[in-house]
C-alpha positions as CSV (number, residue, x, y, z in Angstrom):
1,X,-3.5,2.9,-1.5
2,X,-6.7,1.2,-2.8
3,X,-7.0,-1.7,-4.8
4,X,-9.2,-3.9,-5.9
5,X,-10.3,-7.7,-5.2
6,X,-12.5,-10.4,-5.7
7,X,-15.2,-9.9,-2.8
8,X,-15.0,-13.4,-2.3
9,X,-11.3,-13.8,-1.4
10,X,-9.6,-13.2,1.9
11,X,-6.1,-11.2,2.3
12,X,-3.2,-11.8,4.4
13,X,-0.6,-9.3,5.3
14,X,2.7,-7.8,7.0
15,X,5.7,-9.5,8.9
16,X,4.5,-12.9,9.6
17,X,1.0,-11.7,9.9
18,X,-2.2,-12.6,8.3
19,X,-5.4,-12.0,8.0
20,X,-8.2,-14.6,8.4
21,X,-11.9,-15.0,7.0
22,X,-15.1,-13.7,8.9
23,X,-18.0,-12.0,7.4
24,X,-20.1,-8.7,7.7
25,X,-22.7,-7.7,5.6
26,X,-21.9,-5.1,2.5
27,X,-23.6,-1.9,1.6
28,X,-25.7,-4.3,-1.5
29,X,-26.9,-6.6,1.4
30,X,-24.9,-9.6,0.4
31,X,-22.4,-11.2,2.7
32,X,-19.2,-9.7,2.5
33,X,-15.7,-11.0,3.7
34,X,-13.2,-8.3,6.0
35,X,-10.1,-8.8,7.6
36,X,-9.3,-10.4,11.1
37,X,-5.6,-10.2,11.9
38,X,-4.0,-13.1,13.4
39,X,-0.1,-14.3,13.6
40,X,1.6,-18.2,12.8
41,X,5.4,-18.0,12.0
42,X,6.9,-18.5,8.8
43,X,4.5,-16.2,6.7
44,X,6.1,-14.9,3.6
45,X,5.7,-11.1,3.7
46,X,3.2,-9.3,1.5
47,X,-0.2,-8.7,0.6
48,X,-2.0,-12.0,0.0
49,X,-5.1,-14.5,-0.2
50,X,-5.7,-16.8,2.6
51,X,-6.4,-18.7,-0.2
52,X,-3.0,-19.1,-1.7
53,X,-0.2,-17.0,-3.3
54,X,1.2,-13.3,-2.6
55,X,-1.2,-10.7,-4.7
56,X,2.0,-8.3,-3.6
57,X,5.1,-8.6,-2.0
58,X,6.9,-5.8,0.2
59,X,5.7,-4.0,3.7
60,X,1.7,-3.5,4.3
61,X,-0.1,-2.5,7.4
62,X,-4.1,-2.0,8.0
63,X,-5.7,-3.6,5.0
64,X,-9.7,-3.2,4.9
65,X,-12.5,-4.2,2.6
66,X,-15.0,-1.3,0.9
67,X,-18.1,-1.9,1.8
68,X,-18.8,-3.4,-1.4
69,X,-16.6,-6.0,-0.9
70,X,-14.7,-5.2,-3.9
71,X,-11.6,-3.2,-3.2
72,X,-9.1,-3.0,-0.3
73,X,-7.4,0.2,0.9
74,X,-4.2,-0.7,2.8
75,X,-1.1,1.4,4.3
76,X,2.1,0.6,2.1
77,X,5.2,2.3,4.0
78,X,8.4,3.6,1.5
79,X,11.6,3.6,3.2
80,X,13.5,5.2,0.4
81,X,16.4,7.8,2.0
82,X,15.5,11.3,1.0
83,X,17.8,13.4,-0.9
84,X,20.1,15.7,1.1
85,X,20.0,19.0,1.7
86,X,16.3,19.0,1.2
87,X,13.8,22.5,2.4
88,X,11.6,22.1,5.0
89,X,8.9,24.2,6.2
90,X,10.0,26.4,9.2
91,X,8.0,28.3,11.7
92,X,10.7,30.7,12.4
93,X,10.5,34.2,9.6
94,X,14.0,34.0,10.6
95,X,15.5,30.6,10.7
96,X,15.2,28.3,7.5
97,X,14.7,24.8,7.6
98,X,16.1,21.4,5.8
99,X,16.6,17.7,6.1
100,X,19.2,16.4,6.7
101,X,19.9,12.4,7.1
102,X,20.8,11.6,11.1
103,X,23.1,12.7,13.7
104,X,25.0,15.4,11.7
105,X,27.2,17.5,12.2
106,X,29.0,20.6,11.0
107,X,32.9,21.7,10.8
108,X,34.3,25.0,11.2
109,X,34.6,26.0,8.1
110,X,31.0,24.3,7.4
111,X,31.6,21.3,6.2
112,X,28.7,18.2,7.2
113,X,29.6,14.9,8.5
114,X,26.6,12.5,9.3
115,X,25.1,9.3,9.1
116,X,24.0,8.0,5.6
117,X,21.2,5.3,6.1
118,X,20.7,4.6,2.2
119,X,17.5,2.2,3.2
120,X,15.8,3.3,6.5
121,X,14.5,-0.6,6.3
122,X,18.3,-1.8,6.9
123,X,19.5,-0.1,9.4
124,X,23.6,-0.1,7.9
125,X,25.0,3.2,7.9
126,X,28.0,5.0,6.6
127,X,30.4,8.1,7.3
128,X,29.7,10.8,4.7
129,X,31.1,14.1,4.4
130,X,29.9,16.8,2.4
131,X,29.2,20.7,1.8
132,X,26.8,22.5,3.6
133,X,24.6,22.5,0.9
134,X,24.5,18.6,0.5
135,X,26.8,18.8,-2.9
136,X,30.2,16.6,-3.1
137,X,29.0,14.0,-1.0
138,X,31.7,10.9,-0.3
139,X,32.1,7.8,2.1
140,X,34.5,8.3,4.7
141,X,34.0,5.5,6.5
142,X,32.1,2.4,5.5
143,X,32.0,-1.5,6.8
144,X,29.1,-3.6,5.5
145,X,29.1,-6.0,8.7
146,X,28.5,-3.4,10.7
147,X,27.1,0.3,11.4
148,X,28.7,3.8,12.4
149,X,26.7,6.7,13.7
150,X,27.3,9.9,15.6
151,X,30.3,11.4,13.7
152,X,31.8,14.6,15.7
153,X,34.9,16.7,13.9
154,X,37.6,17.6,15.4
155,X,38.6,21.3,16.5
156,X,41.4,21.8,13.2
157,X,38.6,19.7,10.9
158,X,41.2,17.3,10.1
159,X,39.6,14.2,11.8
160,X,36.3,13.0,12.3
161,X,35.7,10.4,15.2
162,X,32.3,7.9,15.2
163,X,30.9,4.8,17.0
164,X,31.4,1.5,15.3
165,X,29.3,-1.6,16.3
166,X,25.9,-2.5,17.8
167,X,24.0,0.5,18.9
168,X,20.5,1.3,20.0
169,X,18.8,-2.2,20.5
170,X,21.6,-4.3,20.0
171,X,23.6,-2.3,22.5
172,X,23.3,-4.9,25.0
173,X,24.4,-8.4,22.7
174,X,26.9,-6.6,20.6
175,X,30.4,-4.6,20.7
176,X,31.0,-1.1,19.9
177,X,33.8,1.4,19.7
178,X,34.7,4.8,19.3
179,X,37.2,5.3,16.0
180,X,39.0,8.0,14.0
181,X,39.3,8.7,10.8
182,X,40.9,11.7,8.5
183,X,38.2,13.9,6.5
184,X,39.4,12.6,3.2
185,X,38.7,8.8,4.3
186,X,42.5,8.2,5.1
187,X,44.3,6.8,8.4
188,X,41.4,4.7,10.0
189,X,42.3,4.0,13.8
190,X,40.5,2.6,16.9
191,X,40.2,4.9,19.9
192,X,38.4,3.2,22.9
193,X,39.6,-0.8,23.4
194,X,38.0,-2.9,26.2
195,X,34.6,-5.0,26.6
196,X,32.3,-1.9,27.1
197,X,30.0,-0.7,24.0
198,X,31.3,2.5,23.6
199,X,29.9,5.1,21.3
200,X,28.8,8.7,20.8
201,X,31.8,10.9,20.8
202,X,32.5,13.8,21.3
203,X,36.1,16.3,21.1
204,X,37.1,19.0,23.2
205,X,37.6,22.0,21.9
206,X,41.3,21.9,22.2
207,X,40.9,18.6,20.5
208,X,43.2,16.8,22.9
209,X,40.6,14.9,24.5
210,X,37.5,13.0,23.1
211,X,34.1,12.5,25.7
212,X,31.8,9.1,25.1
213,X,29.3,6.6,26.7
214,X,29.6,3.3,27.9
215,X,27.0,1.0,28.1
216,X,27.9,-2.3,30.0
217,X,26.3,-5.2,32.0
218,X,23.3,-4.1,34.4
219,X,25.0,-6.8,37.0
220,X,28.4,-4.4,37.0
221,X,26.4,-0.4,37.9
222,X,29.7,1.1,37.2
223,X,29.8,0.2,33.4
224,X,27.4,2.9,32.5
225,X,27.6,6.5,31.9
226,X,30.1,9.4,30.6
227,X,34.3,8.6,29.7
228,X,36.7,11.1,28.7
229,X,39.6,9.8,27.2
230,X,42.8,11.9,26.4
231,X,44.6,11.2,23.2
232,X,47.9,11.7,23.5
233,X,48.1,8.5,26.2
234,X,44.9,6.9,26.1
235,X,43.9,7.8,29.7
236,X,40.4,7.3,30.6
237,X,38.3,9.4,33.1
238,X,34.9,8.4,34.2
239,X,32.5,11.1,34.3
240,X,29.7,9.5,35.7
241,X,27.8,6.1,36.0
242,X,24.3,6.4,35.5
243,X,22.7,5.7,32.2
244,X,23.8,8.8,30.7
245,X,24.4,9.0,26.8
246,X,24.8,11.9,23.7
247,X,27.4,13.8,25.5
248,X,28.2,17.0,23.8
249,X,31.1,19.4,24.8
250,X,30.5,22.8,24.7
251,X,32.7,25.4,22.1
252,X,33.5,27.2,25.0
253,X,35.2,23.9,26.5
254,X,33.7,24.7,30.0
255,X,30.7,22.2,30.2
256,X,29.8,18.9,28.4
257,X,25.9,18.7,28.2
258,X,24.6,14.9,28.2
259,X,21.0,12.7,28.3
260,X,20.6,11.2,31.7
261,X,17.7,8.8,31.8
262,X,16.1,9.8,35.3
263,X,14.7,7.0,37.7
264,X,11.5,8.5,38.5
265,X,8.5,7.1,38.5
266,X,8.2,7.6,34.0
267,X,11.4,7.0,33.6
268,X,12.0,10.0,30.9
269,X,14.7,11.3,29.5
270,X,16.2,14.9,30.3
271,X,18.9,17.3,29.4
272,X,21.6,17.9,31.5
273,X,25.4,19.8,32.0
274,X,28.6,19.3,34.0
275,X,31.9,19.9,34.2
276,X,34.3,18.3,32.3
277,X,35.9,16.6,35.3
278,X,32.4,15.5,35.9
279,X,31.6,18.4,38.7
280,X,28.7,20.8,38.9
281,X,25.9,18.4,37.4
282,X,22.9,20.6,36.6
283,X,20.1,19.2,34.9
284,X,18.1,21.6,32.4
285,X,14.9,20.0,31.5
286,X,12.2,18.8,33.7
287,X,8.7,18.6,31.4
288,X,7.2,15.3,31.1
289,X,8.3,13.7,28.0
290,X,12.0,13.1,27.2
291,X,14.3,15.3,26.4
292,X,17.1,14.3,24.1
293,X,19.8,14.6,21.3
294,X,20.7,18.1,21.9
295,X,23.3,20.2,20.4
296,X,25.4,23.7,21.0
297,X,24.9,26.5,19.0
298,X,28.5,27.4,17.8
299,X,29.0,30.3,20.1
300,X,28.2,28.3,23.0
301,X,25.5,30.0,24.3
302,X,22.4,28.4,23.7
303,X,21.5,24.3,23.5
304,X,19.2,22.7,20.7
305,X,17.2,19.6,21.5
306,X,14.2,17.7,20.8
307,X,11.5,17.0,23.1
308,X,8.1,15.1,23.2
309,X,6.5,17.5,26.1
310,X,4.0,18.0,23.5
311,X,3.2,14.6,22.1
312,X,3.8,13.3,18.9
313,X,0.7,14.5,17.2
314,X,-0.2,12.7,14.1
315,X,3.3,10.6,14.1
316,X,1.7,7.7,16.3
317,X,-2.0,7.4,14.4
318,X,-0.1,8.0,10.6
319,X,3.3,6.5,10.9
320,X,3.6,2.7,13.4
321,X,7.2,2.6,12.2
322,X,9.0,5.1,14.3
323,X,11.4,2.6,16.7
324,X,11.9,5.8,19.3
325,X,9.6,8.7,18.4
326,X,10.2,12.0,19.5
327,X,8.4,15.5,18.7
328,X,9.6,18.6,18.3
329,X,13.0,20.9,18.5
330,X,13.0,23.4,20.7
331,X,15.9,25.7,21.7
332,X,17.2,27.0,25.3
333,X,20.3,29.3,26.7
334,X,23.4,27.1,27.8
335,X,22.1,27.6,32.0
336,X,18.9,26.1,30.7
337,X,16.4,29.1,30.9
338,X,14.7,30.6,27.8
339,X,13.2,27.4,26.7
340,X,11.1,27.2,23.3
341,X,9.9,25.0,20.6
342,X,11.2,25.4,16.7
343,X,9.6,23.5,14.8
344,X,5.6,22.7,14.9
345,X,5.6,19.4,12.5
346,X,3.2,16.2,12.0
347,X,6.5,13.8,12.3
348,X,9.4,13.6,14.5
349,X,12.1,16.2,14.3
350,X,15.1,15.5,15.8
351,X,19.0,15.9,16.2
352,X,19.1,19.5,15.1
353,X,22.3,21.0,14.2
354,X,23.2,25.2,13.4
355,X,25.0,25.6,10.0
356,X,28.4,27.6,11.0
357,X,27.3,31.8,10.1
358,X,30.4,31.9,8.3
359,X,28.6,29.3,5.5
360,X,25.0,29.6,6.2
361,X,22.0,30.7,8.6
362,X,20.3,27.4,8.1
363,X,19.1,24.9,11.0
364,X,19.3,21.4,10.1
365,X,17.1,18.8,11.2
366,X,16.5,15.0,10.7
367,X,13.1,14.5,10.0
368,X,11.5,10.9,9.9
369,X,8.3,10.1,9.0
């Protein structure tokens, strides 16, 4: 955006940011004044004169004076949700592309469950379930103190089970736990109980069992990693202890793939598969970059997943915002061989999921930018 100013005045902006006077000298040959950033506290946010009062309120990044001294171009960010459901350009002549919002997931009979961020600003999200084609959208689940992400159906698409608490950066200071609830918004029940933030289900295909992470104290090693837990009786099994997260259970019912955060010297992120008694651990992905939020096609055979072995592109120099950028899908048989990328965007693509054949041929894809 470009606007325009007195030459003689001096702008402030961002999240308790601003930006003070200093002097260079404009294309006329008068003394023009640019923009030095500094940082106090307390600063209201918004675009504004050192010399009192907001010209603009909201989010700015990277003013800068012409070189007349007259107008100011400036980055304005716009965190308005997209609309479901939404095309998206696809590299594949045989795979079409949309947006979806994050961590869906689809039903049998094709039905989509995700997380609804109405504001990507605040991150509060609710349980929505809707058809394939983004129409008949409704709240399934919703608690305005808190978040819910990573919904996963179950096998008869009756239930839907989700985290509930303090995920991603405020894994570590606040509670989470995995909860149930009936595709029509009906019967709301706790699953996992305990101190441990635990999140990111997953059922097995007989839907008598439901895999998760737990993310504990660092003092306490063994309050990390994979937990199934079996229904009927509440019976927890413990996978494994490392600092292993998105578990995913295969349709077939004979592996559950997860992201293990390896303790190399980069400390990336790969892809890997075990048994669900937590035998056989194979890990699938070994290009720099992580590896991440992958998926099963609904036969089974193949895994989705995004990577950034290719860098992020444009995403880094357009777009400061992204809190865990990531690059592109790519797409590999269950054993891990066969790997290749999808999709070929400017932003991050991530958490892909297959629309059932039965409804559709569509891939799904978050896509932030």
């Amino acid at each position: 955006m470009v606007t325009r100013w007195p030459a003689s005045r001096v702008l402030r902006t961002g999240h308790g940011a601003h930006l003070r006077r200093a002097h260079r000298r404009a294309a006329d040959g008068d003394i023009a004044d640019h923009l030095v950033k500094a940082a106090p506290r307390g600063m209201q946010t918004g675009l504004a004169f050192t010399d009192g009062g907001i010209a603009d309120g909201g989010t700015f990044r990277n003013p800068s004076w012409s070189a007349d001294g007259r107008r100011v171009v400036f980055h304005r960010p716009d965190f308005t949700a997209r609309p479901q459901n939404q095309p998206l350009y696809s590299w594949e002549p045989d795979t079409e592309m949309r947006y979806t919002d994050v961590f869906p997931q689809f039903s049998k009979d094709g039905r989509l469950a995700l997380s609804q961020l109405n504001n990507l600003a605040t991150p509060q999200a609710a349980i929505s379930v809707m058809n394939a084609d983004g129409s008949n959208p409704r709240v399934v689940f919703s608690d305005r103190s808190t978040p819910a992400f990573v919904p996963t159906w179950s096998p008869d698409g009756q239930w839907i089970a989700f985290g509930v608490g303090g995920f991603f950066g405020a894994r570590e200071e606040q509670p989470a736990k995995v909860m149930m609830v009936r595709a029509d918004g009906s019967q709301q029940r706790d699953v996992t109980r305990g101190p441990l933030n635990s999140g990111f289900p997953t059922f097995s295909p007989d839907g008598t069992r439901i895999a998760y992470r737990v993310w504990g104290d660092y003092d306490h090693p063994g309050d990390f990693g994979i937990r199934v837990l079996t229904l009927a009786d509440g019976a927890v099994k413990t996978l494994t202890t490392e600092l292993d997260n998105f578990p995913a259970w295969s349709p077939k019912g004979d592996l559950i793939s997860f992201t293990r955060r390896s303790h190399g010297e980069d400390y990336d992120y790969d892809i890997f598969t075990m048994r669900p008694d937590g035998t056989n651990v194979k890990r699938l992905t070994t290009a720099a970059g992580n590896d991440s939020h992958q998926s099963w096609s609904p036969d089974g055979n193949s895994i989705l997943w995004t990577s950034g072995r290719y860098g992020f592109k444009d995403e880094a120099a357009l777009y400061d915002n992204a809190f865990q950028p990531f690059g592109q899908i790519f797409i590999m048989k269950a054993d891990g061989s066969g790997q290749r990328v999808l999709t070929r965007s400017r932003w991050e693509d991530s958490m892909p999921a297959i629309v059932p054949v039965a409804t559709s041929q569509t891939a799904t894809v978050s896509q932030r930018r």
